[in-house]
C-alpha positions as MATLAB code, in Angstrom:
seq = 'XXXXXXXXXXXXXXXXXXXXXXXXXXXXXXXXXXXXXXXXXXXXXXXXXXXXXXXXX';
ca = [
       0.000    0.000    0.000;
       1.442    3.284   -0.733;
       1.804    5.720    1.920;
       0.871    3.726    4.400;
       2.710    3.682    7.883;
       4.032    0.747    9.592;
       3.552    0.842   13.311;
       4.808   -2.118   15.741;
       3.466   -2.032   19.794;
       4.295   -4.040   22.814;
       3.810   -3.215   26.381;
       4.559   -5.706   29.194;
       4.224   -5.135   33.432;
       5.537   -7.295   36.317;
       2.975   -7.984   38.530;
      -0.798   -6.257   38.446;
      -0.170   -3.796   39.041;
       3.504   -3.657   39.182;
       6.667   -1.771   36.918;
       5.239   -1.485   33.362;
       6.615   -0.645   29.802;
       5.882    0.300   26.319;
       7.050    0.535   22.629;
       6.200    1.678   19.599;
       8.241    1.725   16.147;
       6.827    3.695   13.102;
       8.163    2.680   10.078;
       7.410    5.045    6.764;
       9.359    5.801    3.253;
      12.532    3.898    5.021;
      12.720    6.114    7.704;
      12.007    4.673   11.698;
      10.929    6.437   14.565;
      11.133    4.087   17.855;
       9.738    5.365   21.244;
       9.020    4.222   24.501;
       8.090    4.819   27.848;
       7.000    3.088   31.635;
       5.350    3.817   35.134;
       6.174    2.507   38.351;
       2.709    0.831   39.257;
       0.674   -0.105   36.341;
      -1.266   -3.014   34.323;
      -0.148   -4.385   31.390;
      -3.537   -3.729   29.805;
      -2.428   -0.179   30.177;
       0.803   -0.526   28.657;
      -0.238   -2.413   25.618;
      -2.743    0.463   25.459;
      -0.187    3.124   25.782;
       1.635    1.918   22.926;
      -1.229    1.851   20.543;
      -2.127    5.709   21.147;
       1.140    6.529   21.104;
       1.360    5.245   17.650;
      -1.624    6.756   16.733;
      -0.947    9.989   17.945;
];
């Protein structure tokens, strides 16, 4: 598809709730953009979550 962007999530946590992180890569015209982020207390629902908006955004 043409002019599409590729985005790749994951988010993970230890516990529930417990330390949490998230990622995002966005992949367009062979150019990446990775970024990431975590909380202290959190649910891995959340992170996962996280990851998609960022994305999006």
């Amino acid at each position: 598809m043409k002019n599409s962007v590729e985005i790749y999530t994951d988010g993970a946590c230890r516990g529930n709730p417990g330390p949490g992180g998230w990622g995002v890569s966005l992949r367009y015209n062979g150019h990446q953009k990775d970024m990431h982020g975590g909380e202290f207390k959190t649910t891995n629902n959340r992170m996962e979550l996280m990851a998609a908006i960022t994305g999006l955004e």
